[in-house]
N, C-alpha and C positions, 0 to 999 in steps of 0.2 A: 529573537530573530537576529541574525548577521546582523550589520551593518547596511544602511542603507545605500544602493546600487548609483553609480552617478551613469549617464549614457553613454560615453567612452567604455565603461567596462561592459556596457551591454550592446553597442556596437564592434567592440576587441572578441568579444566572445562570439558573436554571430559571424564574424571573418573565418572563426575555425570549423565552422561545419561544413559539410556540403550539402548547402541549399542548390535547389532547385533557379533557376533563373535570381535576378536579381531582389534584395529585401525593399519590397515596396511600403512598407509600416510595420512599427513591432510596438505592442499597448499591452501593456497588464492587463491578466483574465483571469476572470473566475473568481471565487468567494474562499479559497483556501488560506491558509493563516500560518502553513509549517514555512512553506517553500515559497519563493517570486517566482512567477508564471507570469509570461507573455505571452501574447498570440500574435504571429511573426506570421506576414504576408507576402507570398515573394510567387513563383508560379504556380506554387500550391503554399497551402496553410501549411504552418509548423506548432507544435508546441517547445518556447524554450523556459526552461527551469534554471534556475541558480538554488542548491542544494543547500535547507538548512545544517551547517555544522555543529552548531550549536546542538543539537538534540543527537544529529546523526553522525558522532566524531569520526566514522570510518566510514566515509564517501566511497573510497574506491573499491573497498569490500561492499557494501549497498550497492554499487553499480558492477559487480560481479555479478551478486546475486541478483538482478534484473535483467541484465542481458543473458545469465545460461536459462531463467524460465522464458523470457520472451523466445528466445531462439526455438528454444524446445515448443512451445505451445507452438512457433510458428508453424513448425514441421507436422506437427499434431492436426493442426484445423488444414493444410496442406493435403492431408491423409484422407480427413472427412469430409474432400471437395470446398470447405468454406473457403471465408476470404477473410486471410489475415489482416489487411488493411483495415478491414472493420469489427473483426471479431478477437485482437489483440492489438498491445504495444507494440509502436515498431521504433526501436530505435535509431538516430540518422546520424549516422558515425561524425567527427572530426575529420580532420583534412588529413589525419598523420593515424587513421585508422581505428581511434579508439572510439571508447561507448560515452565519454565524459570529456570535458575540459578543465581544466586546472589554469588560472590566470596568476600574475605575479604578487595581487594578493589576496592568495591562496580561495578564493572564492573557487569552486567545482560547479560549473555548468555541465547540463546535459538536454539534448532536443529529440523528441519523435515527430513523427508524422501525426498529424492534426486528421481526427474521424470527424469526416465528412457531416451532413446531417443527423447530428443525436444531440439530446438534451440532457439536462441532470435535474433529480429531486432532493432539495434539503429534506423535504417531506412527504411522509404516504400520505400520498392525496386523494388514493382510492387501493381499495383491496389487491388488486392485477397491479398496483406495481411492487407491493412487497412479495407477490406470487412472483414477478418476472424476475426480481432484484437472486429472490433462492433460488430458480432456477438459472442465476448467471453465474452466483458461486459455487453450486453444486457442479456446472461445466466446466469451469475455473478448475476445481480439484478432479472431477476425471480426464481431463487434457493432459495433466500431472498427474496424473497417480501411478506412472511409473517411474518417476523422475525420483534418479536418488537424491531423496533429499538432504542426507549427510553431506553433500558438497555443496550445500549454502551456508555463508557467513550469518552470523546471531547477530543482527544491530543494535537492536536493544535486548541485550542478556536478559533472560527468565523473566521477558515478557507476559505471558501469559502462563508463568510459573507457580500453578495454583498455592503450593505450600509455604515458598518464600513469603505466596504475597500475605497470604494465612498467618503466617509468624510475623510478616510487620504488621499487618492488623493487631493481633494481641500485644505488639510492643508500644502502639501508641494506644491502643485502648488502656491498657495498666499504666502508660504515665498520665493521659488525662491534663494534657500539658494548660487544656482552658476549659476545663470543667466543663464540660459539655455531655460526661459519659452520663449523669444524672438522668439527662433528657432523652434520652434513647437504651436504657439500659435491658427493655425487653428484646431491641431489635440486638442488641449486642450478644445476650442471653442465648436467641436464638440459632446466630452465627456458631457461639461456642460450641454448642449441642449436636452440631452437625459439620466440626470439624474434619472426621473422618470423611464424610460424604465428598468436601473438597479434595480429599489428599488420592483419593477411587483411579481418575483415568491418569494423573503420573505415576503411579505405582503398578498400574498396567502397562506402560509406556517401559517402565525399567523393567519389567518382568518378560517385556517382549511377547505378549499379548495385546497390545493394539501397535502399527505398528507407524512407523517415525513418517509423518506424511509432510509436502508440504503443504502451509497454510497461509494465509495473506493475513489475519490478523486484525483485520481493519475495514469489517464485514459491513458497513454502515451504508446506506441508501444514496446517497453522493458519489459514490467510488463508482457506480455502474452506470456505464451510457446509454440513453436507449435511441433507438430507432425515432428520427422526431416526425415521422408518418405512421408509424403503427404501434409505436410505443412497447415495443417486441426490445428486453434486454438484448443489448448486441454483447458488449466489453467492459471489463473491470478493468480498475485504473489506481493509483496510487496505491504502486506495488512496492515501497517502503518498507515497510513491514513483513515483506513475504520474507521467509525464515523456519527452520526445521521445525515440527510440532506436529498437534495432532489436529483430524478433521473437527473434532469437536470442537474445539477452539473457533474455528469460523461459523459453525454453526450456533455455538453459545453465545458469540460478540453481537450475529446479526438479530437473536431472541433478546437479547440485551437493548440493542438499540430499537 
């Protein structure tokens, strides 16, 4: 994680947005672990972040690629009568126009608009919320699914790049650096055997048979807000990770988790 935030730079940072009426409290929120989140109270809620660099070395490319899918989805659920205020990200510019802020040391903030009544699950607590969680990212990816997604920046390179990841697996499995392959050596067996199977949907991705979508990446049951009255998925959220790939990717990470 960064360096720990003193309140000067987190009261310098909330000078550059444009809040809504004056900041009546701003407290750390939430249970997340990459980014600093606070919930900044002023005539309405805000959410403000301080961007981990550490992990996300290209801030300003990450916050490219979050403001053209926010924008885009906005126009999208605009289309379909919803309301973007609760059914996506909304970004709340800087005083000088932009999607982020940048302080003198070098910390990158960036603030949205805080959704109103919803909740979040570490945990499925019952069947209907891993049903509503697919059905928020499957709306996620047709809000998008015209959005070229060649004009999004990669934040973390070959990500979810099954063959790299394939090749470092067999490179720390054959050094065995603390003897450990002993103890698992059928589940390793098994991997092998079925090396082709992983290399399947990028070799269709190069072949131009499935084609370049975008993906969030980071399909886990936290990321989605729900409705805190009907428990109906509204919006997904830490869109970090959103980056060219394929649908399966979101659909694998979320069977995963």
């Amino acid at each position: 994680m960064n360096k720990e935030l003193s309140t000067k730079e987190v009261e310098n940072a909330l000078s550059h947005f444009l809040l809504k009426g004056e900041v009546k409290s701003c407290e750390p929120y939430g249970s997340g672990h990459i980014n600093n989140t606070f919930l900044v109270r002023a005539d309405r809620d805000y959410i403000l972040q301080r961007m981990n660099t550490n992990i996300f070395k290209q801030p300003k490319e990450l916050m490219e690629n979050v403001s053209l899918v926010c924008n885009f989805m906005e126009e999208e659920i605009l289309k379909k009568k919803g309301n973007p205020e609760r059914e996506g990200l909304r970004i709340v510019p800087t005083t000088d126009g932009k999607a982020y802020y940048e302080d003198e040391g070098k910390n990158f903030f960036r603030m949205y608009l805080f959704v109103e009544d919803t909740k979040s699950y570490n945990l499925v607590e019952k069947p209907e919320h891993f049903y509503e969680s697919a059905r928020a990212f499957g709306h996620f990816q047709n809000l998008l699914a015209s959005f070229p997604a060649e004009k999004l920046h990669e934040t973390i390179p070959d990500f979810h790049n099954s063959v790299k990841r394939f090749a470092r697996f067999k490179e720390v499995l054959e050094k065995d650096a603390l003897g450990r392959r002993k103890d698992c050596e059928e589940e390793g067996q098994f991997f092998l055997a079925h090396e082709k199977d992983l290399s399947y949907a990028m070799e269709l991705l190069e072949k131009r048979e499935l084609p370049l979508r975008v993906s969030h990446n980071d399909t886990k049951l936290n990321n989605v807000l729900f409705d805190a009255e009907t428990e109906r998925a509204l919006c997904i959220i830490d869109l970090d990770t959103v980056m060219p790939g394929l649908s399966i990717f979101d659909f694998g990470d979320a069977i995963r988790f």
